[in-house]
py3Dmol code that shows the C-alpha trace and the ligand (Angstrom):
import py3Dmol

protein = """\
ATOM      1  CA  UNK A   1     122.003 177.884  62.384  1.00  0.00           C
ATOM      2  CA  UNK A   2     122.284 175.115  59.867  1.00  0.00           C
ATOM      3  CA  UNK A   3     120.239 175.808  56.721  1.00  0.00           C
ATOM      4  CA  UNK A   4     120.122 172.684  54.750  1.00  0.00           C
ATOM      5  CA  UNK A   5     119.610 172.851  50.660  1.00  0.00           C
ATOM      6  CA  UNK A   6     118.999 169.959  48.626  1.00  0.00           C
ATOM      7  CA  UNK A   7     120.503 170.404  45.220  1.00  0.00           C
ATOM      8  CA  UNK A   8     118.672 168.011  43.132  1.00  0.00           C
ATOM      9  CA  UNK A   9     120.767 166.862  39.639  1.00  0.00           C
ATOM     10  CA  UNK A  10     123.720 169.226  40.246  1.00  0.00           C
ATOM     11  CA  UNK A  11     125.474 167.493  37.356  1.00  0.00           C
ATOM     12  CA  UNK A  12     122.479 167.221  34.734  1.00  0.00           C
ATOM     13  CA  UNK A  13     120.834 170.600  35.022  1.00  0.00           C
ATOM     14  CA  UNK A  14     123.547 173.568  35.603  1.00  0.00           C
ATOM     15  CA  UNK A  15     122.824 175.418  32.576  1.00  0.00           C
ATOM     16  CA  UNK A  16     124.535 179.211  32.280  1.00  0.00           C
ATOM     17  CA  UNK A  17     125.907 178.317  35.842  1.00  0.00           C
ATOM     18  CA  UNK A  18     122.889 178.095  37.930  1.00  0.00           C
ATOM     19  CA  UNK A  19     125.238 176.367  40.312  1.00  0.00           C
ATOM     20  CA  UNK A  20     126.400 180.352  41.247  1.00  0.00           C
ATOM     21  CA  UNK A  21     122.493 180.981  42.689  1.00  0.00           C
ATOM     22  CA  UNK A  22     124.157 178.473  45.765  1.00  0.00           C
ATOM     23  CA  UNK A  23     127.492 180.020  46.184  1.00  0.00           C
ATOM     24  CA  UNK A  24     125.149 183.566  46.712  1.00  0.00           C
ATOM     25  CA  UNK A  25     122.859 181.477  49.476  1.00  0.00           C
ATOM     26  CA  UNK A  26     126.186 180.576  50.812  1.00  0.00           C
ATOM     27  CA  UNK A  27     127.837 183.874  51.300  1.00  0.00           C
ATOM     28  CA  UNK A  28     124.646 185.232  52.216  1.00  0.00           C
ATOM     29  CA  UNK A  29     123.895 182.966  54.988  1.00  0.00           C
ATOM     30  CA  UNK A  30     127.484 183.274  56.072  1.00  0.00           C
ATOM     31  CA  UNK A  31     127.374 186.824  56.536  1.00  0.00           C
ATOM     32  CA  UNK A  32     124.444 186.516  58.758  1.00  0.00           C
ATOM     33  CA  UNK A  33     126.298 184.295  61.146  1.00  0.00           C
ATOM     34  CA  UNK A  34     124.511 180.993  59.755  1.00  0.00           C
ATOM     35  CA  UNK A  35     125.983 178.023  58.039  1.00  0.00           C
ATOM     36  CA  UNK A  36     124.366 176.371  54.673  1.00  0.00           C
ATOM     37  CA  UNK A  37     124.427 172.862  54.205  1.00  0.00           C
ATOM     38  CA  UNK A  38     124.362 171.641  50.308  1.00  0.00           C
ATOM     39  CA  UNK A  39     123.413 168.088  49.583  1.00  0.00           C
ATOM     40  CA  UNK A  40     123.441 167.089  45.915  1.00  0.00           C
ATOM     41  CA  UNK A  41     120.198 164.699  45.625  1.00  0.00           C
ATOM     42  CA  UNK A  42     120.339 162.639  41.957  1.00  0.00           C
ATOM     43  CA  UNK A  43     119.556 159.581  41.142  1.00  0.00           C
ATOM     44  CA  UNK A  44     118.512 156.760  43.702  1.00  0.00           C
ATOM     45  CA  UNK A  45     118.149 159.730  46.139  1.00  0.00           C
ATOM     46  CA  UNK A  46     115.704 159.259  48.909  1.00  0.00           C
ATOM     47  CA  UNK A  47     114.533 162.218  51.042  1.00  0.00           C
ATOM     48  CA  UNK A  48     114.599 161.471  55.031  1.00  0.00           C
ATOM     49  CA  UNK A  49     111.343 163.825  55.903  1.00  0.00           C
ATOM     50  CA  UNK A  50     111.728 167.490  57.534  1.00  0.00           C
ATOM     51  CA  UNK A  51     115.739 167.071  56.407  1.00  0.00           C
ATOM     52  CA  UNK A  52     116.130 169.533  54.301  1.00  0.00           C
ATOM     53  CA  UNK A  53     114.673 173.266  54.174  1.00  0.00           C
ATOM     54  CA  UNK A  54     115.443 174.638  50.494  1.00  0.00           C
ATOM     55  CA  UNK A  55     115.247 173.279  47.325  1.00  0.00           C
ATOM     56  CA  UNK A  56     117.380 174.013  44.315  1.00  0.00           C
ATOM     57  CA  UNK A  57     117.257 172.338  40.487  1.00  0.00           C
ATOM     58  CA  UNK A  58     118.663 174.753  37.499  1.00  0.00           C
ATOM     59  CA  UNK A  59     117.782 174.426  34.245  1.00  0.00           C
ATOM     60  CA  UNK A  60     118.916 172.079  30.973  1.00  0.00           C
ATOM     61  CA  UNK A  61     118.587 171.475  27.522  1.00  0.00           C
ATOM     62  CA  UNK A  62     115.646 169.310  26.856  1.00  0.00           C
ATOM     63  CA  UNK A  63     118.437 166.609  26.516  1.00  0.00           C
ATOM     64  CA  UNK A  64     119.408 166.730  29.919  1.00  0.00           C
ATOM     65  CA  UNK A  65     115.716 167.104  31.424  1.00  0.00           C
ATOM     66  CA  UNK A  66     114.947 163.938  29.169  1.00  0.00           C
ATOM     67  CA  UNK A  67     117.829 161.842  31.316  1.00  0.00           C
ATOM     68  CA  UNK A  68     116.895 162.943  34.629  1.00  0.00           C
ATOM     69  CA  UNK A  69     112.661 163.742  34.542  1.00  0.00           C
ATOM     70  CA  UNK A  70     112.253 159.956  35.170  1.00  0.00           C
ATOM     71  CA  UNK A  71     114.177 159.873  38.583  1.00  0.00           C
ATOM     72  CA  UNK A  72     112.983 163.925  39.479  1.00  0.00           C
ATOM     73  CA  UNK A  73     109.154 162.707  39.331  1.00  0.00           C
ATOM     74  CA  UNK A  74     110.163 159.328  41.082  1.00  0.00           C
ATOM     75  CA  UNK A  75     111.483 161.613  43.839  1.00  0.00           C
ATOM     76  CA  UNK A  76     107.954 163.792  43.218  1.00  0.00           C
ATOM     77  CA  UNK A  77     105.849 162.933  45.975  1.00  0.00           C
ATOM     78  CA  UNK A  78     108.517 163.202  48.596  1.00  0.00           C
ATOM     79  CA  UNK A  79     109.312 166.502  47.561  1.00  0.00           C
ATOM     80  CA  UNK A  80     105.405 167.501  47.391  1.00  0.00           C
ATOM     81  CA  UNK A  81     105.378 165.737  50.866  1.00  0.00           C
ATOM     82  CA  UNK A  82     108.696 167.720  52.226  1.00  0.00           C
ATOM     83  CA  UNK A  83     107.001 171.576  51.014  1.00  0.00           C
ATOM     84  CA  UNK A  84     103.735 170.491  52.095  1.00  0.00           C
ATOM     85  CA  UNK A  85     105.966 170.516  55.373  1.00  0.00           C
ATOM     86  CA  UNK A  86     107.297 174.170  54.466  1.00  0.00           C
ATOM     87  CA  UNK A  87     110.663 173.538  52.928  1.00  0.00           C
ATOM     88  CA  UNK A  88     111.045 175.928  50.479  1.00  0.00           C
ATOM     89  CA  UNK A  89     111.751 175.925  46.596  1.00  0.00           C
ATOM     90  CA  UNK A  90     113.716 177.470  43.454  1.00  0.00           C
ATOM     91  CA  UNK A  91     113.325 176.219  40.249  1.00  0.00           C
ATOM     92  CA  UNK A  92     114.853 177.995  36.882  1.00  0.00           C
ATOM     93  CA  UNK A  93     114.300 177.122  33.825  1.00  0.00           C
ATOM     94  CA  UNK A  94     114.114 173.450  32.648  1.00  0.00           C
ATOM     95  CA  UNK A  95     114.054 172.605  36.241  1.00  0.00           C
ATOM     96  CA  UNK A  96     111.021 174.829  36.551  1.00  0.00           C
ATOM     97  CA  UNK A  97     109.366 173.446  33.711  1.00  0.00           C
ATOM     98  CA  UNK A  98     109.494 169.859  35.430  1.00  0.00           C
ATOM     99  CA  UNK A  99     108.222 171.282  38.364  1.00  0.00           C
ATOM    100  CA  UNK A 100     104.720 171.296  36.219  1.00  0.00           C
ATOM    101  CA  UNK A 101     102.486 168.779  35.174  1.00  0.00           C
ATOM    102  CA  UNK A 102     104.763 167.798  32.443  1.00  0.00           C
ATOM    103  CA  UNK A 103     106.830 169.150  29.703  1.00  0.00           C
ATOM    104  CA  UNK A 104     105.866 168.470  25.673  1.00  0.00           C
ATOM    105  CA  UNK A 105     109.533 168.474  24.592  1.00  0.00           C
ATOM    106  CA  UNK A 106     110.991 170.027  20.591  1.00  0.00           C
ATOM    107  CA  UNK A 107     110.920 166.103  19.280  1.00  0.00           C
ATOM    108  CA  UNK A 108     107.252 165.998  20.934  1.00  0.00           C
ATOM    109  CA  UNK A 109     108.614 163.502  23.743  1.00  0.00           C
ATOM    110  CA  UNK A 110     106.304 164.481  26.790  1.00  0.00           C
ATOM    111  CA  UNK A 111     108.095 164.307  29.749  1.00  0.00           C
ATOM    112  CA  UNK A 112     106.825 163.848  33.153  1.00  0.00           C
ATOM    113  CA  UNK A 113     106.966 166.490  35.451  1.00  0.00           C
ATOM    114  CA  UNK A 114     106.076 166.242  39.751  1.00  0.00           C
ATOM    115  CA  UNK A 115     102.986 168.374  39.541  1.00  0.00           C
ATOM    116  CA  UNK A 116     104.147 170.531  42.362  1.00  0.00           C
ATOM    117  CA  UNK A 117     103.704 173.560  40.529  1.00  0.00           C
ATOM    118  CA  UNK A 118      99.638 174.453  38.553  1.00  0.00           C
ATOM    119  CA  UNK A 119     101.396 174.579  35.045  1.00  0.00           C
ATOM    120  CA  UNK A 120     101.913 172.850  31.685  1.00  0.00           C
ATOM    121  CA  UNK A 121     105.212 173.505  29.216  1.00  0.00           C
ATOM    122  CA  UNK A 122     104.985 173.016  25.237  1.00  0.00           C
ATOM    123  CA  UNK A 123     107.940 173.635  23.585  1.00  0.00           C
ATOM    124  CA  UNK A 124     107.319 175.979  20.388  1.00  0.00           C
ATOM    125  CA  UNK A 125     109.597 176.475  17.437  1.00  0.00           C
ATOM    126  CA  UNK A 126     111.147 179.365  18.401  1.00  0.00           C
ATOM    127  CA  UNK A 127     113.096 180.543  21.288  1.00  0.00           C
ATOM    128  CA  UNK A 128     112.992 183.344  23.611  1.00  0.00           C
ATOM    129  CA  UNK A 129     116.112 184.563  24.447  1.00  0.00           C
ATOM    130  CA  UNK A 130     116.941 188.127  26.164  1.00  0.00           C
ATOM    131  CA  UNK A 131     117.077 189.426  28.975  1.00  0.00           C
ATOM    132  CA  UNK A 132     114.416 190.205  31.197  1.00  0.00           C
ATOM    133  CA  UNK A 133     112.849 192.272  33.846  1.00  0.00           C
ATOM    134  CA  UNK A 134     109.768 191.838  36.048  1.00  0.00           C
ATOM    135  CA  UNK A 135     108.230 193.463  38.755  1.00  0.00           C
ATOM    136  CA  UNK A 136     107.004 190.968  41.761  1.00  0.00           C
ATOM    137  CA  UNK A 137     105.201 191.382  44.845  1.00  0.00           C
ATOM    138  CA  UNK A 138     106.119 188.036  46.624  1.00  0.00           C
ATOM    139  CA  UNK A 139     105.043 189.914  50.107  1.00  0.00           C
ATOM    140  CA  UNK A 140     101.539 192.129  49.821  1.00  0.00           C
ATOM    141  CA  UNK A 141     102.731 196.020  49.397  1.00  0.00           C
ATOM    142  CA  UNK A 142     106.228 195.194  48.333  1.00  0.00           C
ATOM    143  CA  UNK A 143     107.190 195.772  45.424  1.00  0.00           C
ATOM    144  CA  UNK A 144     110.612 194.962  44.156  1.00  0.00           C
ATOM    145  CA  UNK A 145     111.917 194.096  40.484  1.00  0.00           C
ATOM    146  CA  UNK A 146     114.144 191.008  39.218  1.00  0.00           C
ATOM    147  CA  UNK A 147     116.667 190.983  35.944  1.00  0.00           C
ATOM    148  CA  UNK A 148     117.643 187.988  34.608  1.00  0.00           C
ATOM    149  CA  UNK A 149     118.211 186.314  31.122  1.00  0.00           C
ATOM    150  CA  UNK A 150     116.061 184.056  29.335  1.00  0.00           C
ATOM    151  CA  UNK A 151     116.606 181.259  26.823  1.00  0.00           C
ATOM    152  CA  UNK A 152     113.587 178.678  26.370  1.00  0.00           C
ATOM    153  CA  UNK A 153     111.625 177.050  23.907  1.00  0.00           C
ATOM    154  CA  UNK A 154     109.254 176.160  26.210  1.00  0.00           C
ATOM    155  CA  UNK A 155     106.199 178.175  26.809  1.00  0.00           C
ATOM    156  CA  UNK A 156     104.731 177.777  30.201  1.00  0.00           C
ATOM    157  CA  UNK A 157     101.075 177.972  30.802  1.00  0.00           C
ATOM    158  CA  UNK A 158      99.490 178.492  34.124  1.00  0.00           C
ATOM    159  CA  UNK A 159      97.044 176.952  35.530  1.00  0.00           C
ATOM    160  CA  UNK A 160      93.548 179.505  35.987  1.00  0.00           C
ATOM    161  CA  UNK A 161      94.245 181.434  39.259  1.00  0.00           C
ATOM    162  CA  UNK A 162      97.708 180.349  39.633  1.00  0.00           C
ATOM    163  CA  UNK A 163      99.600 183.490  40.415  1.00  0.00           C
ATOM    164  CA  UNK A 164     102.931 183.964  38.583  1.00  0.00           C
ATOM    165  CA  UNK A 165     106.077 184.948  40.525  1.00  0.00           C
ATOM    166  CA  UNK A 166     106.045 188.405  38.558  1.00  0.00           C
ATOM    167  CA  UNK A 167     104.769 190.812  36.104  1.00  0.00           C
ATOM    168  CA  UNK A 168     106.853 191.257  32.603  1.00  0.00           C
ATOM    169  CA  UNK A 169     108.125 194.591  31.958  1.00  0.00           C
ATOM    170  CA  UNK A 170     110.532 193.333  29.293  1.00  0.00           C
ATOM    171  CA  UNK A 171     111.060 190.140  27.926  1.00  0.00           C
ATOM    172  CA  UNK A 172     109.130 187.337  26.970  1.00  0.00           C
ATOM    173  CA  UNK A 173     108.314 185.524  30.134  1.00  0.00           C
ATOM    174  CA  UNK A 174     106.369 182.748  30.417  1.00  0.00           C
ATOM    175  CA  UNK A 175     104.884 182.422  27.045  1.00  0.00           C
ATOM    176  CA  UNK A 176     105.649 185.701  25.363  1.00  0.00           C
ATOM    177  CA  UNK A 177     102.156 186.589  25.432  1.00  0.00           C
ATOM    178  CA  UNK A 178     100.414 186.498  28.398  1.00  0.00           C
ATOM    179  CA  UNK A 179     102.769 189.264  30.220  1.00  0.00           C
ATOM    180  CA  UNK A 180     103.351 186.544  33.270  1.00  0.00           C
ATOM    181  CA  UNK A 181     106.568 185.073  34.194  1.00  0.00           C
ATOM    182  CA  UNK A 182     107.756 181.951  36.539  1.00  0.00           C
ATOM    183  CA  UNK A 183     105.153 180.487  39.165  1.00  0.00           C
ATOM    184  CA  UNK A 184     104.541 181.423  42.660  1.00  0.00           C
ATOM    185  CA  UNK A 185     103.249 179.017  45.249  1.00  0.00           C
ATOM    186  CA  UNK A 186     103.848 179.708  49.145  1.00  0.00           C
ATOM    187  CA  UNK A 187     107.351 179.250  49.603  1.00  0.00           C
ATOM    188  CA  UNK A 188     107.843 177.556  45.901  1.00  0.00           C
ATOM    189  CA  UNK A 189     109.240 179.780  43.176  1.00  0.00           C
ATOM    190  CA  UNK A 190     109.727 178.717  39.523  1.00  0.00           C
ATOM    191  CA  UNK A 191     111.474 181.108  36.973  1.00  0.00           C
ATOM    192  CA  UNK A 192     112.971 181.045  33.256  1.00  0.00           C
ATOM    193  CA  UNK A 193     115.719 183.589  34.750  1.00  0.00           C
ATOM    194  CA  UNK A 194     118.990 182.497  34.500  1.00  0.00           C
ATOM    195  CA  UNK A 195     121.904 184.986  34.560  1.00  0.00           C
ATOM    196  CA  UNK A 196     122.482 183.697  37.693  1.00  0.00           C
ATOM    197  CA  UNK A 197     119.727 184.774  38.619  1.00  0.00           C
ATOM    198  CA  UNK A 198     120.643 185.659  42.600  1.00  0.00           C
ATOM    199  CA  UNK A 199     123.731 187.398  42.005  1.00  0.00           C
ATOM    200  CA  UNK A 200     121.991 190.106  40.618  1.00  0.00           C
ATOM    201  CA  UNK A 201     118.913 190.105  42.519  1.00  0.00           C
ATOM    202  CA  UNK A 202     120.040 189.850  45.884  1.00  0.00           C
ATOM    203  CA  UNK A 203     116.449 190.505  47.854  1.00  0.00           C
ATOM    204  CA  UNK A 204     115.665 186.955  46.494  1.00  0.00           C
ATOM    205  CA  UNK A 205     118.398 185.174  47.785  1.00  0.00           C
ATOM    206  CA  UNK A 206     117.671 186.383  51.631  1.00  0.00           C
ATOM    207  CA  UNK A 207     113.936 185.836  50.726  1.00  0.00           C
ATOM    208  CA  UNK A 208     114.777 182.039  49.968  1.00  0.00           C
ATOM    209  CA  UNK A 209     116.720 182.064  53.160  1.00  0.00           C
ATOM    210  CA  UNK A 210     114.054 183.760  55.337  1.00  0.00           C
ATOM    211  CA  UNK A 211     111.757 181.347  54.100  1.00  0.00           C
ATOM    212  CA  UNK A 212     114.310 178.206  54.451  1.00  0.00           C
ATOM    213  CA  UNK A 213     114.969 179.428  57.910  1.00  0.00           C
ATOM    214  CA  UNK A 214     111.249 179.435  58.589  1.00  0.00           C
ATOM    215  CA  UNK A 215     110.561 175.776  57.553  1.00  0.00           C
ATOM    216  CA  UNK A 216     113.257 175.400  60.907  1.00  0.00           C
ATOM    217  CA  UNK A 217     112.212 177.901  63.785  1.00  0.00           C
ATOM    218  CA  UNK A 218     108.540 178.287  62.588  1.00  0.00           C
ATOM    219  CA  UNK A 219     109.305 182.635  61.557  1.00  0.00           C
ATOM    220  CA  UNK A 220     111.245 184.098  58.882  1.00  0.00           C
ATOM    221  CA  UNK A 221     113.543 186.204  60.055  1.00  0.00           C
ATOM    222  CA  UNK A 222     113.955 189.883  58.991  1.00  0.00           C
ATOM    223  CA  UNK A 223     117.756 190.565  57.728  1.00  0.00           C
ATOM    224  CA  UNK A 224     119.819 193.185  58.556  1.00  0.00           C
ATOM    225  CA  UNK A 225     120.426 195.129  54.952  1.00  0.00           C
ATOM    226  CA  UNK A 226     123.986 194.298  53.703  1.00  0.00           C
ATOM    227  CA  UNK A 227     125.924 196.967  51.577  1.00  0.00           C
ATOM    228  CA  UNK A 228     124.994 195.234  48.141  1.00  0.00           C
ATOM    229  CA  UNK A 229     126.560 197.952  45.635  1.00  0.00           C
ATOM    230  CA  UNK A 230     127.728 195.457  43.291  1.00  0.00           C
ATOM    231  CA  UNK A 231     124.879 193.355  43.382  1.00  0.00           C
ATOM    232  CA  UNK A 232     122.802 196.374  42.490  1.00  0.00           C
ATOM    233  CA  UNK A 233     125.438 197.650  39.945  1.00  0.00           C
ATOM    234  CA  UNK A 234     124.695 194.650  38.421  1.00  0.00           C
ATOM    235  CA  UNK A 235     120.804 194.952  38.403  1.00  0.00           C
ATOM    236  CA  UNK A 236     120.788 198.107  37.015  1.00  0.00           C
ATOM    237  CA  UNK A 237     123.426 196.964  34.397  1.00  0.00           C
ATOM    238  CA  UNK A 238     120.831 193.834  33.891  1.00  0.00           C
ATOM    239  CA  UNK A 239     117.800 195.735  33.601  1.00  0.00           C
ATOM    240  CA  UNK A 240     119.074 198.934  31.364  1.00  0.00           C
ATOM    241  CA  UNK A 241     119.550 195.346  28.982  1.00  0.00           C
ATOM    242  CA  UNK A 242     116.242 194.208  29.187  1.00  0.00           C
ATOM    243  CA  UNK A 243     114.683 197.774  29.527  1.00  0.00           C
ATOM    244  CA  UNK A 244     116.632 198.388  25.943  1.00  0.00           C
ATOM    245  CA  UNK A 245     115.273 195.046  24.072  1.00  0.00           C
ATOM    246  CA  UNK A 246     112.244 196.425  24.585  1.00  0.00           C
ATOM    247  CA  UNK A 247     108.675 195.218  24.527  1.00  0.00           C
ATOM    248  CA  UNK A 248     107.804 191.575  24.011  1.00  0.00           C
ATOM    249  CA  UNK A 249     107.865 188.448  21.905  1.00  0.00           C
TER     250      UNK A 249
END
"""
ligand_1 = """\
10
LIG
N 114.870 172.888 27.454
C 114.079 173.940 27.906
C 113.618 174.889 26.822
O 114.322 175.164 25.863
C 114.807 174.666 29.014
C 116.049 175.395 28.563
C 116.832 175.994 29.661
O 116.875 175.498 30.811
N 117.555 177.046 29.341
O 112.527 175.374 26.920
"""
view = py3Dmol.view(width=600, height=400)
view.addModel(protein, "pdb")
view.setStyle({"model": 0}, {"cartoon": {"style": "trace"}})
view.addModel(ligand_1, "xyz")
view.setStyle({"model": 1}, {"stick": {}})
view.zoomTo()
view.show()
């Protein structure tokens, strides 16, 4: 199968090399016989309906977000339109925050976000940086953990009743304070993790991919496990780091 991912700013928001979260959906899709497509979407884009079935943006300094959150929330209701439709979403970091309502940037600029996600960002004076580990629960009774790494100025507040993408067992999260980080919402994820962040948290990537695969055939598939001893070498490694930071902001 064709799995088609639209990579939205590619050369804007690529902080800490999000760009290796699509060489993982690559690999991963390869290995299980199917092909994915990458599209880079940026400026002037235009989104033919039902085309594509994930959705990437990584994060930036507010710099970067301030060049490209103009065109992103041009492109907004398309993309609302296209997971209304079931496509499915990642969003880290500065991407994730534009996935909100909008973003009240360090210099106070707001910038407008495409409202796809129940959230606001105000940047603070100082940053959160570490790295991090939650424990999510993205299907009822499953509980599985994600490491990443953090760096944001930005604290992210959720709408009431939104339900965040995890639980903070170390790190700062969303805000530092209220224990919460990313934002969950059917098949849309937005996170602060960087790191990359599928590398080391491979049950994400094939969740992404189950979920692109459903916005195609109608049923995400269940994968075949694949030996991932690296990939969980590298958890552990990743969350013995957070685990040892320790507590919260
Ligand atoms: N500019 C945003 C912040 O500092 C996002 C940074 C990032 O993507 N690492 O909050």
């Amino acid at each position: 199968m064709r799995i088609t991912v639209g990579h939205l700013f590619p050369d804007y928001l690529n902080i800490y090399a999000d760009r290796g979260n699509i060489a993982v959906l690559e690999q991963r899709a390869r290995w299980r016989g199917h092909e994915l497509e990458v599209r880079a979407l940026g400026g002037g884009a235009s989104l033919a309906p039902g085309a594509h079935d994930l959705f990437y943006v990584g994060g930036g300094q507010d710099r970067e977000q301030a060049l490209i959150a103009p065109e992103l929330a041009r492109l907004g209701p398309e993309l609302i339109a296209a997971v209304g439709a079931g496509a499915a979403f990642l969003a880290v970091c500065g991407g994730y925050q534009l996935l909100g309502r909008r973003y009240l940037d360090q210099s106070g600029d707001e910038l407008p976000g495409i409202g796809l996600l129940p959230l606001e960002t105000v940047a603070g004076s100082r940053r959160m940086i570490g790295d991090v580990l939650l424990e999510c629960e993205l299907q009822p009774g499953v509980r599985r953990t994600l490491a990443g790494f953090e760096n944001h100025a930005g604290r992210t507040l959720l709408d009431e009743g939104a339900e965040p993408l995890g639980r903070v067992i170390a790190g700062f999260g969303n805000d530092g304070e209220s224990g919460y980080e990313g934002c969950r919402v059917g098949r849309v994820i937005g996170t602060y993790l960087h790191g990359p962040l599928l590398p080391r948290n491979p049950w994400l990537a094939d969740w992404l991919l189950a979920q692109a695969i459903a916005h195609k055939t109608g049923e995400a598939p269940a994968f075949e496990p694949l030996p991932d001893h690296l990939e969980q070498a590298a958890h552990e490694v990743s969350s013995q780091r957070a685990e040892a930071r320790g507590g919260r902001y």
